[in-house]
N, C-alpha and C positions, 0 to 999 in steps of 0.2 A: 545129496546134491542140493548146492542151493543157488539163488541166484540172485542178484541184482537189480536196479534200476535206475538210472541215471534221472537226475533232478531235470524238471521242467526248464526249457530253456525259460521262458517266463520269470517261475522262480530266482535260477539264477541272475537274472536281470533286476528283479525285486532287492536281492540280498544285495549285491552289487550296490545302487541305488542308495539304499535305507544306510550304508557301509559310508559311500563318498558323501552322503547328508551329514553323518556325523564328524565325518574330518573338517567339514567344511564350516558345521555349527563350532566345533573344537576353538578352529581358527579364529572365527571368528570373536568365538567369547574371549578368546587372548588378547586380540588387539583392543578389545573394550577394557580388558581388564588393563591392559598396557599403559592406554589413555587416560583412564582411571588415574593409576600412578603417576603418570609424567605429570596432572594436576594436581594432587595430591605433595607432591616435592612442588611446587610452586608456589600453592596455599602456605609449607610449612617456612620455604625462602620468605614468602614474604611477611609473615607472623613474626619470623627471627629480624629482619629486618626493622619492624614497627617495634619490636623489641628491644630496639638499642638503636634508636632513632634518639640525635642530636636534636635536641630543643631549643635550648640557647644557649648563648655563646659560653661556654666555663662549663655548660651543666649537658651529662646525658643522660637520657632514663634509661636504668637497667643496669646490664652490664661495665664492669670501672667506668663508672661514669667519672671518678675520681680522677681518671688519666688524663680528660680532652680537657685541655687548657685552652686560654681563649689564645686567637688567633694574635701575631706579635708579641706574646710573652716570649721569654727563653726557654720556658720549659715546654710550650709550642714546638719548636724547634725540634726537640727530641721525644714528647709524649706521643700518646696517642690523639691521631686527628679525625676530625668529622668530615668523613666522602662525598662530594659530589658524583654519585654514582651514576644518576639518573636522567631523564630532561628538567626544562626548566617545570615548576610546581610539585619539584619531589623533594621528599625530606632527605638529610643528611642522615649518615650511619658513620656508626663509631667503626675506626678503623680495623680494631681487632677485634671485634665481632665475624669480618671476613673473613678474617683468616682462621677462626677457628670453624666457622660454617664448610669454610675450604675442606678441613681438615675429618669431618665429621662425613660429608659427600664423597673422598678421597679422589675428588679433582682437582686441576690446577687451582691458583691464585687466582691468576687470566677469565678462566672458566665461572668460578664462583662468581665475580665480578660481575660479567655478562649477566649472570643469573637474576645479580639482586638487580642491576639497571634493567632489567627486561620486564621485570615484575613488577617493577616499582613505577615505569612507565605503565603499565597495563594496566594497574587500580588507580591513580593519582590523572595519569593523561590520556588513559583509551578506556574509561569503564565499561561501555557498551560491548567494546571488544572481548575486552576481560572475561563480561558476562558471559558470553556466547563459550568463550573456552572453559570456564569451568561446568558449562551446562555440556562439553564435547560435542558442542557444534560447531566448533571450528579446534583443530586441531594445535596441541602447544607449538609444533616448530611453525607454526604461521603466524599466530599471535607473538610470536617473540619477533617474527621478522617484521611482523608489523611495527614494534617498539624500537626497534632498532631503527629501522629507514625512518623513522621520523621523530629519532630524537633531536633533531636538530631545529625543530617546530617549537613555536611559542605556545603558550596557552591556548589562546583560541584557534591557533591553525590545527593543534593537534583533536580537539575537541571536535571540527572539523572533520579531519580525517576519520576520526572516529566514526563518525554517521555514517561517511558514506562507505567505510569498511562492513558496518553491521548493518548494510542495508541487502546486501543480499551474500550473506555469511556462505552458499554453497555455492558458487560462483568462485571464489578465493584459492586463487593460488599463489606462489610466491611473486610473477609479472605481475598478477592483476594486485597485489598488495603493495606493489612498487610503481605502478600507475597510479593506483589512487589515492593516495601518499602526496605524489607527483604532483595531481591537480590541488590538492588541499593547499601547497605549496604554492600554485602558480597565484592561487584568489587571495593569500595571505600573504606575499612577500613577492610579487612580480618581478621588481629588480634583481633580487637576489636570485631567481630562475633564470633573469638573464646573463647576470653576473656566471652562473653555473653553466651555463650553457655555453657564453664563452669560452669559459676555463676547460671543459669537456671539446671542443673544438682547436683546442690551443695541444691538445694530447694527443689529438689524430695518429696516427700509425699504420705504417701497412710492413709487418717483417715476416720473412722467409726465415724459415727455418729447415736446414739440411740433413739436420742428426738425428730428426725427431720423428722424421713420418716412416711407415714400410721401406724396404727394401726398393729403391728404384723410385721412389718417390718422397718431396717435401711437403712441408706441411706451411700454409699461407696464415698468417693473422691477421685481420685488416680493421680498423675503428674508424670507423666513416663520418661525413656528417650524414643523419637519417635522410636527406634528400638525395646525395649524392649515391648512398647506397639504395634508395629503391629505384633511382636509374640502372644504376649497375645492375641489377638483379632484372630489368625489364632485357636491356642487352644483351646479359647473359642467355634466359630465357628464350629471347627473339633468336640469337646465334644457335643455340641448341635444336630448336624446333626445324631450323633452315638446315641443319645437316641429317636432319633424321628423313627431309624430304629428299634430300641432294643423297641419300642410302647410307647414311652413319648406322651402321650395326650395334654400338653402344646403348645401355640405356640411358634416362635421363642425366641421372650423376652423374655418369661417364661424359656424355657431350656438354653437361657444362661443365666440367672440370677441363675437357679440351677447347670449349669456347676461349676461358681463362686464357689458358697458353697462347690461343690466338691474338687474345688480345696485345700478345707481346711485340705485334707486330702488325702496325696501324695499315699499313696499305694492306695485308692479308684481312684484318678484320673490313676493313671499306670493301674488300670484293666479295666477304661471307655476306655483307649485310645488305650488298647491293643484290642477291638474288633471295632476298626475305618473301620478293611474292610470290617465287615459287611453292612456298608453303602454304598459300592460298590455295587452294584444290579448283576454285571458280577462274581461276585467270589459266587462258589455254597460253601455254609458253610450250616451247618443243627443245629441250634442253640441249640438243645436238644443234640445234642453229643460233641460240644465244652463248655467245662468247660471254657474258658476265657468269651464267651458269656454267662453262666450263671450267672458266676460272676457280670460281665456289666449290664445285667439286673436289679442285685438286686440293683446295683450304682444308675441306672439311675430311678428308682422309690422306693429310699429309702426316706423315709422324713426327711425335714431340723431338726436336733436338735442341741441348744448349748453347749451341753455337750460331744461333741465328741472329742476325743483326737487324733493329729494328732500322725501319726506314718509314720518311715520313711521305704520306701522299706527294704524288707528282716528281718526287727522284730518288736516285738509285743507288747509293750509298748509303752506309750508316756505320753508328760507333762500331770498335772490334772487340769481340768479346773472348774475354782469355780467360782460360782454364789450363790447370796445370796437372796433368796424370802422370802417375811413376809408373811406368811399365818396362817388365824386364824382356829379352829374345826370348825364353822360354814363353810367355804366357801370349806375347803373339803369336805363337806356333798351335797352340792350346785354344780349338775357337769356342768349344763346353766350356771348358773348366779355366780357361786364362785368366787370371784377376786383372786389372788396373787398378790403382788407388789415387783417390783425389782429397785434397785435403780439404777440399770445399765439401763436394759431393760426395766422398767416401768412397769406398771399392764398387767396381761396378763389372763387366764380364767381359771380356774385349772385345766379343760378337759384338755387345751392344755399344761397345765404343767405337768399333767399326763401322755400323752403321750411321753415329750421329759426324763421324769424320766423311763419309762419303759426302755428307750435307753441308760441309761445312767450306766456305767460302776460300778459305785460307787455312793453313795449315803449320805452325812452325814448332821444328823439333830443337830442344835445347840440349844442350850435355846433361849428364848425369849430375846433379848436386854432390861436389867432393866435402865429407862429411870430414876431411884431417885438416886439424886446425894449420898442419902446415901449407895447405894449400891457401891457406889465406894469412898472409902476414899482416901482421900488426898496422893501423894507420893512424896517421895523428888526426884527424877531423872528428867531428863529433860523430857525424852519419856514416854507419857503416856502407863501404861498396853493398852494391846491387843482392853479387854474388854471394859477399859473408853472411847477409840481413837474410837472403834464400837457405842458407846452410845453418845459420844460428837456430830458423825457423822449423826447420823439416827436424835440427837435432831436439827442438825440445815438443815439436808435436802441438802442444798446447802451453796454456799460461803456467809459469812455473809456482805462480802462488798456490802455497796448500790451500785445496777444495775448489780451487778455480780450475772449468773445464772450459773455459772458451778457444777457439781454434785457435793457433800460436798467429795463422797470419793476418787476423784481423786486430793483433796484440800488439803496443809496442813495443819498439826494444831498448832496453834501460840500462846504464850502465851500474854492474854491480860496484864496483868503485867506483865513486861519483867522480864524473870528467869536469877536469880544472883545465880550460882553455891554455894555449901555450904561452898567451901574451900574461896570465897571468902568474907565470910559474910554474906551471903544470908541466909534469914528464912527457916526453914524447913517445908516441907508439900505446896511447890508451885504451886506443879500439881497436879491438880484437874476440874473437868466437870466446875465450875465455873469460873474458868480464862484460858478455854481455848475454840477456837474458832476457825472455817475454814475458811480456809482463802487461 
């Protein structure tokens, strides 16, 4: 007979322990060793590079230096030439030296390129920085993004930049390298900041996208100016705070993502934002006798629909908003499983199109789109009827250029045989479902 004894639980915790130590030192000495190498391939970029640096005009040291011809000869033209790879104060590289560096790394052309301008700004326009990453105190992809965002810096701006990059190296992340970048810029070229910042306001955008976001929702992209959006974001904020007191069961993302929607519609947001004091816990309001807070209420847990029409403070109309779903008798009978399809919006469940129709102010049902081209005879104008441009649309779904996925009806429609007006000679009956196409 023999017996056993089970290890201390201690023990086990010991071994445990000493076990996740060593996965953890493991790891760790990878990524040093990692670091290591991504330096070491940069050291060797840029050795190759000073290797076959262009000196002067005719002449390169190193490799066929015999190729680079001086600039405006004919054999210019077709030889090998010396790169502006870099910022300004860097040396030129012979051009086939890249490409066989390319070839040797087995990355792009593209890539290689990057490489030698990233390096060659780093020893030549940012040494400090430079320093710092070959001692891996500051990381290769941040030192490169340092060379990158401010290649477009003089000497002394980039010199500049340099200090105040290497002044506190563990602070550094890609923002903070593209901030302070930014200010070297502002004290070295101020017009050209302003000049930028124009042109960055001239690009403004705010686009919806339908196709992109989950199931039942889009996805918004918006490029502000920085003032307007830290308003927007105090609104948003204030609107969200005011529904979570007014009983919004969502969490924060949730209620500003519905503030959002609210804002789609200016007299609902004036009555969310007119009961913001009730957020205040110190102001005694008694939400049953203030009609602003009733109003608020109904804002802040009304449900999202697309059929709302904005209206402005003080009256009671607004634009109409159209959407166009294909739905068959069957899938209205089907209130689970019914699809609808919207070319905007996508498929969506008829439950839920039923509910944003009971919301919906107006309501108009169209015929079926007759998808036979004989239903639409031939016309002589340039612009197809209403009905054909619907039918041409729905037949091709999307743009018909190979690789282009845009919706067909935000496409125009082109004549695949170019239309020759009739005064000009042109046959009659040119438009029609079969010669034309989105595009």
């Amino acid at each position: 007979m023999s017996t056993t004894a089970a290890a201390p639980a201690t023990d086990r915790v010991s071994a445990r322990s000493v076990l996740d130590r060593a996965v953890l030192d493991r790891a760790a000495a990878a990524m040093s060793a990692k670091r290591r190498v991504e330096v070491e391939v940069l050291e060797s970029a840029l050795a190759w590079a000073h290797a076959h640096v262009v000196s002067d005009v005719g002449d390169a040291a190193g490799w066929r230096s015999e190729t680079v011809h001086a600039p405006g000869s004919a054999a210019a033209l077709f030889g090998e030439r010396p790169l502006p790879i870099a910022g300004v104060g860097t040396p030129l590289v012979a051009e086939f030296a890249v490409v066989e560096l390319s070839a040797v790394l087995e990355v792009s052309h593209e890539a290689t390129l990057a490489l030698l301008g990233d390096v060659l700004d780093l020893a030549h326009r940012l040494p400090l920085t430079w320093q710092l990453v070959r001692e891996l105190r500051v990381p290769v992809r941040l030192g490169r993004e340092a060379a990158r965002v401010s290649r477009d810096l003089d000497v002394a701006a980039a010199g500049h930049a340099d200090r105040l990059l290497a002044w506190q190296p563990r602070r550094l992340n890609p923002h903070r390298v593209g901030v302070l970048v930014h200010e070297a810029r502002l004290y070295a070229d101020p017009d050209r900041a302003i000049a930028d910042h124009d042109a960055a306001l001239s690009a403004r955008r705010v686009e919806v996208h339908h196709a992109q976001g989950a199931p039942g929702t889009s996805e918004v992209f918006m490029t502000l100016d920085t003032a307007d959006a830290v308003a927007f974001d105090h609104t948003v904020s204030t609107m969200a705070a005011t529904m979570r007191s007014l009983g919004h069961p969502g969490d924060l993302g949730v209620r500003r993502a519905h503030a959002v929607g609210v804002l789609a519609d200016p007299q609902a947001a004036l009555d969310l934002l007119a009961a913001h004091d009730v957020a205040d816990p110190d102001r005694p309001v008694d939400p049953d006798d203030d009609p602003a807070v009733c109003v608020a209420e109904d804002v802040a847990h009304e449900r999202a629909n697309p059929f709302r029409r904005p209206t402005a403070p003080g009256e009671s109309g607004g634009g109409e908003v159209v959407l166009v779903f294909h739905v068959t008798d069957r899938a209205l009978l089907d209130d689970r499983a019914g699809v609808a399809r919207s070319a905007k919006l996508g498929p969506v469940l008829t439950g839920r199109l039923r509910s944003w129709l009971l919301c919906a102010g107006k309501v108009t049902i169209t015929p079926v789109v007759d998808l036979d081209p004989r239903a639409h005879p031939p016309v002589d104008a340039h612009d197809p009827p209403a009905r054909m441009a619907a039918a041409v649309r729905w037949r091709d779904r999307t743009c018909v250029y190979p690789g282009c996925k845009r919706p067909a009806e935000v496409c125009d429609l082109d004549h695949i045989e170019d239309y020759v007006p009739l005064d000009q000679g042109g046959p009659p009956g040119q438009t029609h479902p079969g010669n034309l196409a989105s595009c």
